[in-house]
C-alpha positions as CSV (number, residue, x, y, z in Angstrom):
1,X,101.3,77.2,170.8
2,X,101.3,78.8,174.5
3,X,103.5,76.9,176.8
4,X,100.3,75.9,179.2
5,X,98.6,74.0,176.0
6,X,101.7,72.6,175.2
7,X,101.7,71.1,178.9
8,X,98.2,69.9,178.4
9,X,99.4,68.3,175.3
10,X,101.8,66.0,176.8
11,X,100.1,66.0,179.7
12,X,97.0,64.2,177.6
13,X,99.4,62.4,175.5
14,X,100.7,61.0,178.8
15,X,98.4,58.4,178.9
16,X,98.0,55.2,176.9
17,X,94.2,54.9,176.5
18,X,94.5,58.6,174.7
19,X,96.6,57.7,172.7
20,X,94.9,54.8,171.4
21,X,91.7,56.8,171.1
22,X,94.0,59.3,168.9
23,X,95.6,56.5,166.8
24,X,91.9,55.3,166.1
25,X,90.5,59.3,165.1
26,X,93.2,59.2,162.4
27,X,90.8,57.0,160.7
28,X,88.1,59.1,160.7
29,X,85.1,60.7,163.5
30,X,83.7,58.3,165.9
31,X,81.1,58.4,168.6
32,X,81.8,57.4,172.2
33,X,80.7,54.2,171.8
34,X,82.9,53.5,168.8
35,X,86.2,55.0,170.8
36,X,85.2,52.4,174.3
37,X,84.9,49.1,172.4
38,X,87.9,47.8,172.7
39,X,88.6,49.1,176.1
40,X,87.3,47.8,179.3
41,X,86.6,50.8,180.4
42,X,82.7,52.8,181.1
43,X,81.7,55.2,178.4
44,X,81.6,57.2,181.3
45,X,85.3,56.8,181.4
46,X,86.0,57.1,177.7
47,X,84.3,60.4,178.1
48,X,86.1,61.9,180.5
49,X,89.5,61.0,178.4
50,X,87.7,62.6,175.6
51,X,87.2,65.5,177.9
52,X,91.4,66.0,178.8
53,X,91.7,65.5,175.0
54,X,89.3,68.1,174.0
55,X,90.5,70.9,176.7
56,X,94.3,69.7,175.0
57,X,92.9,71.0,171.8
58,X,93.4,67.3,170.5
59,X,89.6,66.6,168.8
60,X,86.9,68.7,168.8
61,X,83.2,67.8,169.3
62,X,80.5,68.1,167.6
63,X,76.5,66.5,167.5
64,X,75.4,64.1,164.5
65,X,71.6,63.9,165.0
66,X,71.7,62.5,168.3
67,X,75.4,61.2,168.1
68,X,78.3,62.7,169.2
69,X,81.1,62.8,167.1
70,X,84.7,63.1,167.9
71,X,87.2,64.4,165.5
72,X,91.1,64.6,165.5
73,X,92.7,68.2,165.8
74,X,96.2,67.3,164.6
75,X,97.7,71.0,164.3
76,X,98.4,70.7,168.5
77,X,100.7,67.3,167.6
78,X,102.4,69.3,164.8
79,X,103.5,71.7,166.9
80,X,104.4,69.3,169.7
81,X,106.4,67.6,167.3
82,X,108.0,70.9,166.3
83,X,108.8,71.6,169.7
84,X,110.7,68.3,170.3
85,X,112.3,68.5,167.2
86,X,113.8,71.8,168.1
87,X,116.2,69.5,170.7
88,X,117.1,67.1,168.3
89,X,120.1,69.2,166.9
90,X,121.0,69.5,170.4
91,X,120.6,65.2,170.9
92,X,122.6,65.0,168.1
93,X,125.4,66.9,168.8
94,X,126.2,65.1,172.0
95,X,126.0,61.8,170.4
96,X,128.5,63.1,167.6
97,X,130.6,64.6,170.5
98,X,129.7,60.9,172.3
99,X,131.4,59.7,169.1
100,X,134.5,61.8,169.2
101,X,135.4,61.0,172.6
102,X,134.7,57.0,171.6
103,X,136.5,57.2,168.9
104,X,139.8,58.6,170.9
105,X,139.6,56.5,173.9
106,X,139.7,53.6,171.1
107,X,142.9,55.2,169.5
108,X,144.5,55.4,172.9
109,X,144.0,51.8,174.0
């Protein structure tokens, strides 16, 4: 994944309405209707979040007689996921270095 769709990927995933409309694509393709009800938000609106999802590489698009259907792209997560999973070694070692330094401070009192 190129470093400027990895930016649109959080950048996308940045926002809470996205993320719901993601969640609810994991169960299955869903027309813009289907992803606004339970927002208060316009379809207009919902659209233009499926928009910053689409250019993330997030769903795709595609027309169902006269239906538009959107449809999860997980690959861009999985390698989001890889990416912050690559600093988890590095997370980890402080906290065990965290540990170390706990652990002597506690000998020394």
């Amino acid at each position: 994944m190129a470093v400027d769709q990895l930016s649109e990927v959080f950048s996308a995933l940045a926002d809470p309405t996205r993320r719901a409309i993601l969640r609810r694509l994991t169960d299955g393709d869903a027309t813009v209707a289907e992803l606004a009800a339970p927002f208060s938000v316009s379809q207009p609106a919902i659209s233009r979040h499926l928009k910053v999802l689409e250019q993330a590489g997030l769903i795709s698009r595609s027309r169902r007689a006269t239906a538009r259907l959107s449809h999860l792209e997980a690959e861009p997560l999985r390698e989001a996921v890889g990416w912050l999973m690559d600093y988890r070694a590095c997370w980890s070692a402080s906290y065990d270095r965290l540990d170390g330094l706990l652990d002597v401070l506690k000998d020394e009192s």
